[in-house]
C-alpha positions in Angstrom: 18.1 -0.9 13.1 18.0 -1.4 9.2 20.0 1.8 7.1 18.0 3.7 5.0 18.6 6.6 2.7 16.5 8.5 -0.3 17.0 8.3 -3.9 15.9 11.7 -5.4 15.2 11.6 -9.2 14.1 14.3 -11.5 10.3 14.7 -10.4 10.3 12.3 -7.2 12.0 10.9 -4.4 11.9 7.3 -2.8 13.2 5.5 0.0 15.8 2.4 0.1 15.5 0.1 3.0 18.5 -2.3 3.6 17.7 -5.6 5.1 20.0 -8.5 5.3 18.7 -10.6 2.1 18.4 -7.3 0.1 16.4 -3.8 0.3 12.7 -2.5 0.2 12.1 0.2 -2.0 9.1 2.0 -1.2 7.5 5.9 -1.6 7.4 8.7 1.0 4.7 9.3 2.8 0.8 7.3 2.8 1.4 6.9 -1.4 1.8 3.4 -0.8 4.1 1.7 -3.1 6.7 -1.0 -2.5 9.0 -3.5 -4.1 11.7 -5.6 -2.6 14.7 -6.7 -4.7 16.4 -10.2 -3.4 20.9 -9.5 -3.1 20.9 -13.1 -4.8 18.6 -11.9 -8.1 20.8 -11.5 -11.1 21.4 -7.8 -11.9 19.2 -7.4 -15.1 16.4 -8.6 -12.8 17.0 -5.8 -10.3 17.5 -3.1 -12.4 13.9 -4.3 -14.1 12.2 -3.9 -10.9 13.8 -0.8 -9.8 12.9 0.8 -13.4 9.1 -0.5 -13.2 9.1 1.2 -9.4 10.8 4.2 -10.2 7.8 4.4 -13.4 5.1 3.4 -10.8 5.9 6.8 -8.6 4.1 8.9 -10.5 0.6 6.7 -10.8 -0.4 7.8 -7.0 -1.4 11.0 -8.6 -2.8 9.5 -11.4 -5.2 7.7 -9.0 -6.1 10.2 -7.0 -7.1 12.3 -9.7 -9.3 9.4 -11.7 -11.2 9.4 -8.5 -11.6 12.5 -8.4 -12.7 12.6 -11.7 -14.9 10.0 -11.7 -16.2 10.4 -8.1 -15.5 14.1 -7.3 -13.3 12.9 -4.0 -10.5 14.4 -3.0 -7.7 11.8 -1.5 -5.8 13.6 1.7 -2.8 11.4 3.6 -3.8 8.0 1.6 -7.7 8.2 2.7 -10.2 6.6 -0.2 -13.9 7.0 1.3 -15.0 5.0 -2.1 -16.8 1.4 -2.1 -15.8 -1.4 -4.9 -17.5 -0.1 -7.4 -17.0 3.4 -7.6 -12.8 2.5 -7.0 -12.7 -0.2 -10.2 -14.8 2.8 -12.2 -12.3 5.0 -11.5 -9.3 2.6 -11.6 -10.5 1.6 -15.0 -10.6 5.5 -16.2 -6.6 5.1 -16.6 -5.3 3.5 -19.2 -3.3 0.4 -18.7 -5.2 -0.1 -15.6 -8.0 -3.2 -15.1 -8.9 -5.6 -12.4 -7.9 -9.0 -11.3 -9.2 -9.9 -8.4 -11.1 -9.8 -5.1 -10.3 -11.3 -1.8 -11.9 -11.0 1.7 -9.6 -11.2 4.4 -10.0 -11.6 8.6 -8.1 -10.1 11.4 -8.5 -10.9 15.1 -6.6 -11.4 18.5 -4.7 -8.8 21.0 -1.6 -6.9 20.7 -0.1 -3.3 20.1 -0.9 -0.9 17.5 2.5 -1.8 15.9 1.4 -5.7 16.3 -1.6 -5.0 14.3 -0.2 -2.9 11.8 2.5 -5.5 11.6 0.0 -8.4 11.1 -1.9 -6.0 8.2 1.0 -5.1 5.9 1.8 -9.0 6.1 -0.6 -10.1 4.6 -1.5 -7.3 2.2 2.8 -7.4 1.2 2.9 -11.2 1.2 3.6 -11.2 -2.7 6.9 -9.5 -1.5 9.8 -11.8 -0.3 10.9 -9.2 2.4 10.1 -9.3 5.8 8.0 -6.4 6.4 10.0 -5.7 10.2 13.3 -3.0 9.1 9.9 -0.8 7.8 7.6 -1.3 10.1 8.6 2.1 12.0 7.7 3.8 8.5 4.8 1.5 7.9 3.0 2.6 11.3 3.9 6.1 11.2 2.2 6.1 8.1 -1.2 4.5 8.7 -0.8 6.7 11.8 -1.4 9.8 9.2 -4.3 7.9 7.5 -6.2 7.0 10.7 -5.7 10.8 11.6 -7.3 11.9 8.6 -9.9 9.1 9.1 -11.0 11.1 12.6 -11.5 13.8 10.3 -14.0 12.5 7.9 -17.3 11.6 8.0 -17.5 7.3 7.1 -20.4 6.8 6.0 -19.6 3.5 3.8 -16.0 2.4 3.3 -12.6 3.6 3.9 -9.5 2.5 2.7 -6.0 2.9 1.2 -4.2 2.1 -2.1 -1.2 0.5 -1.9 1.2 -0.6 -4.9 3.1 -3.8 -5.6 6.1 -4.1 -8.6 6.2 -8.0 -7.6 8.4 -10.7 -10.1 6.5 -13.9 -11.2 8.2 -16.8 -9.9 10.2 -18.9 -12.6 9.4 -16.9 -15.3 10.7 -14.2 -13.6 8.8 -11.2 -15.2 8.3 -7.7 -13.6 4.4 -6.9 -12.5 3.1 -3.8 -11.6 -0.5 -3.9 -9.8 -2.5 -1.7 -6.7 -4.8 -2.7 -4.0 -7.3 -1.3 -2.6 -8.0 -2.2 0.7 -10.9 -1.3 2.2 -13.5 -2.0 5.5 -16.7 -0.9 6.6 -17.4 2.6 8.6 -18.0 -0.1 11.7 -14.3 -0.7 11.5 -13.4 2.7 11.3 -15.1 3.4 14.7 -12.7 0.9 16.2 -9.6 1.8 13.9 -9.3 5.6 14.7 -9.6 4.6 18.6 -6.0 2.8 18.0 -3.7 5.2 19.6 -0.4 4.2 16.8 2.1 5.8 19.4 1.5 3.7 22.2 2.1 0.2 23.9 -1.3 -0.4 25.3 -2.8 -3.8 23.9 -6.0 -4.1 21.9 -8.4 -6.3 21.1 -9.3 -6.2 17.5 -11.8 -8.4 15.0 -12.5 -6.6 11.7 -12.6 -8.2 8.0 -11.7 -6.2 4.7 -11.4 -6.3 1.6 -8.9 -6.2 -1.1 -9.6 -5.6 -5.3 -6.7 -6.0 -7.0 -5.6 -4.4 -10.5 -3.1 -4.9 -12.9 -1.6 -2.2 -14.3 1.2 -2.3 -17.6 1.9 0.7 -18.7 1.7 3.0 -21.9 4.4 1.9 -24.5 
């Protein structure tokens, strides 16, 4: 089992994930945010990515409140109920903030909540080096807290989460700070919130979504 323990700063706490090529930091609870720092990076490099994460913290609440500004929704236990459009308009109300890009991705086989989950935060992480397995117990209690609140709500379009990425460019090694927001149809969420995260029970699944990504570089 990987160690982990919490780094407490003045308005915020994170958590550090050892593995054995180096350590995820990421944030407590569904305000996805995540970087990994490689042992073998030199030390400037790691203290760069740990300062751009330890700035990211606070821009969960940022976003939360730009869409509730812009789209008067609240955001409970990383649920976003917003389509493309109404995300970027809100993602563009903060300054620094604009977006890059837009993928659509696939899914589909058979295997555990935990499998699934697993085969998710791959894919949307892959711009990390870290293998996503020492969090994975923290990565599925955690989408176990945003499918709860998804039973709550009504889905009427979309649903999705916002997860952040302090990533390094590869040979020019410079420090990037962007979010995702990944998001699916209310057809998905039918099957999604009938995932029971706890259990060992094998399930089919087939369900596409998609991810905007935006760049964000902060104030000077």
């Amino acid at each position: 089992m990987s160690e982990s323990y919490t780094v407490t700063l003045t308005d915020s706490d994170y958590v550090v994930t050892m593995t054995d090529s180096g350590q995820w930091l990421h944030a407590p609870g569904t305000d996805f945010l995540f970087a990994y720092i490689e042992q073998d990076w030199a030390k400037e490099l790691q203290q760069s990515v740990t300062q751009a994460f330890q700035n990211a913290l606070h821009m969960s609440s940022e976003i939360k409140k730009a869409v509730l500004d812009t789209a008067g929704q609240s955001v409970v236990n990383g649920l976003y109920l917003l389509d493309q459009g109404a995300m970027t308009t809100a993602m563009n109300s903060i300054d620094g903030m604009g977006e890059t890009s837009v993928s659509q991705n696939h899914q589909a086989g058979e295997g555990t909540a935990v499998d699934i989950n697993q085969e998710f935060f791959t894919a949307i992480l892959a711009g990390l080096s870290g293998d996503v397995a020492p969090i994975l117990e923290y990565l599925t209690q955690e989408m176990g807290d945003v499918q709860a609140q998804t039973k709550q709500e009504s889905v009427t379009s979309n649903f999705g989460t916002v997860i952040g990425l302090i990533s390094v460019m590869p040979v020019l090694g410079v420090v990037v700070t962007s979010f995702q927001y990944a998001f699916s149809s209310a057809q998905t969420s039918e099957w999604f919130v009938k995932v029971n995260c706890g259990s060992v029970e094998h399930y089919s699944y087939d369900y596409s979504y998609t991810v905007v990504n935006y760049n964000y570089v902060q104030s000077s």
